[in-house]
C-alpha positions as CSV (number, residue, x, y, z in Angstrom):
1,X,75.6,19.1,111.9
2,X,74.6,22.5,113.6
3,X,74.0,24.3,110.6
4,X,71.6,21.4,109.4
5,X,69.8,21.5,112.7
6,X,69.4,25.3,112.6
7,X,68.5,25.3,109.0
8,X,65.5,22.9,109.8
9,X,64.6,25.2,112.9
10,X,64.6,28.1,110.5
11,X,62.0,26.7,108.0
12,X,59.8,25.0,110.6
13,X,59.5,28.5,111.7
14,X,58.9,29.9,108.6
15,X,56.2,27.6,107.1
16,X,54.9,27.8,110.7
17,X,54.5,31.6,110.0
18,X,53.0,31.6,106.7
19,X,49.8,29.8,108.1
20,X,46.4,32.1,108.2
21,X,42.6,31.5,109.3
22,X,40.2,31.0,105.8
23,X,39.1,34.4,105.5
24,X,36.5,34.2,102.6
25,X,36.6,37.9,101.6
26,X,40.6,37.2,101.3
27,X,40.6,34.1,99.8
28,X,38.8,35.8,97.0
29,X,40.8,38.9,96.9
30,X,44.3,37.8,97.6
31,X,45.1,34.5,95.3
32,X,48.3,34.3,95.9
33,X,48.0,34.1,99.4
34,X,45.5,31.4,99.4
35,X,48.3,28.6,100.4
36,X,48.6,29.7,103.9
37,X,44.7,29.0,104.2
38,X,44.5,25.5,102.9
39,X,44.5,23.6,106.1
40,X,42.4,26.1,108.5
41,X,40.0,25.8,105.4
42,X,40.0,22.1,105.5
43,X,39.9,22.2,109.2
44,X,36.5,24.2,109.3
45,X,34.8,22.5,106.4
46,X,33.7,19.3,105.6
47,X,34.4,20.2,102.0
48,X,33.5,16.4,100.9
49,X,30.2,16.1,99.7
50,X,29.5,19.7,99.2
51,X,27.9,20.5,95.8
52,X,29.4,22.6,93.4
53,X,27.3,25.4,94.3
54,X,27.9,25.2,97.5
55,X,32.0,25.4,96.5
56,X,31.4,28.3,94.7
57,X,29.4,30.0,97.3
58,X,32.3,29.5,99.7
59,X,34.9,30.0,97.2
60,X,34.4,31.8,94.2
61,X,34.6,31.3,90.8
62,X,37.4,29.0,90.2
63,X,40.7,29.9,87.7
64,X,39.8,26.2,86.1
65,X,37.0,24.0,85.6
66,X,38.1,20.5,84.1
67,X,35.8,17.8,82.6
68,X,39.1,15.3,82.0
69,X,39.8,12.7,83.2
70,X,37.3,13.9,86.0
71,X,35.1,16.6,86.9
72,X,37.5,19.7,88.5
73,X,37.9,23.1,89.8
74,X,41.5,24.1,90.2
75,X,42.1,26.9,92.4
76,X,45.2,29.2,91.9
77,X,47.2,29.0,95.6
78,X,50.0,30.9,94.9
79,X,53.7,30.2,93.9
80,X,55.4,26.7,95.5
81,X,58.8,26.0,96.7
82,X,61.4,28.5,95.0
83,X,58.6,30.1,93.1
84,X,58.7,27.6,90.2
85,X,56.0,26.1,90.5
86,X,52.2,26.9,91.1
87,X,50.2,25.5,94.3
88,X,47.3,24.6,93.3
89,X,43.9,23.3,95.0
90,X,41.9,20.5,92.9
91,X,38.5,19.7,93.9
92,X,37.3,16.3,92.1
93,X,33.5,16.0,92.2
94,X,31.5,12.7,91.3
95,X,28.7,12.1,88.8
96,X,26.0,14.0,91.1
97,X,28.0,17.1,91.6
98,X,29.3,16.4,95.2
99,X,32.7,17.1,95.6
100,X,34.5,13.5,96.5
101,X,38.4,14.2,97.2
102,X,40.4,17.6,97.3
103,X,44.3,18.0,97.1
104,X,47.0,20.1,96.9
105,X,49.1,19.9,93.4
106,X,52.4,21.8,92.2
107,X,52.6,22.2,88.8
């Protein structure tokens, strides 16, 4: 039972540690560190309802845009978990370019 409770400690600690301010400049030179930046980015921002433009301006050029099922930009976060997977940010917009929902995937 200890060794479960200290196990918990010790990665509450560490994802504690791996969160960073949104740094634009960063964000757009270090992809892979773009994970720890999520949530102080989402925290600043009121990302819904910003136009594509305005996305771009704040985040550059995304790795993916997607016109199926809806329209997308899918930014590169860095490697999830065990370094299986890839974090990734998707931006859904509507039919007037506004962005409407964002989300972290791992795929």
């Amino acid at each position: 039972m200890k060794k479960i409770i200290l196990s918990c400690l010790v990665l509450l600690i560490l994802s504690s540690c791996s969160s960073r301010q949104f740094d634009q400049e960063a964000w757009m030179k270090e992809p892979d560190k773009r994970s720890g930046m999520v949530s102080s980015l989402t925290g600043k921002y009121e990302l819904k309802g910003m136009t594509e433009t305005e996305i771009i301006d704040l985040l550059g050029e995304p790795e993916q845009k997607l016109d199926e099922p809806s329209r997308q930009y899918v930014y590169y976060l860095g490697r999830a978990g065990l370094g299986v997977d890839d974090s990734l940010l998707r931006l859904s917009f509507d039919a007037n370019g506004e962005l409407e929902s964002h989300r972290v995937t791992h795929d």
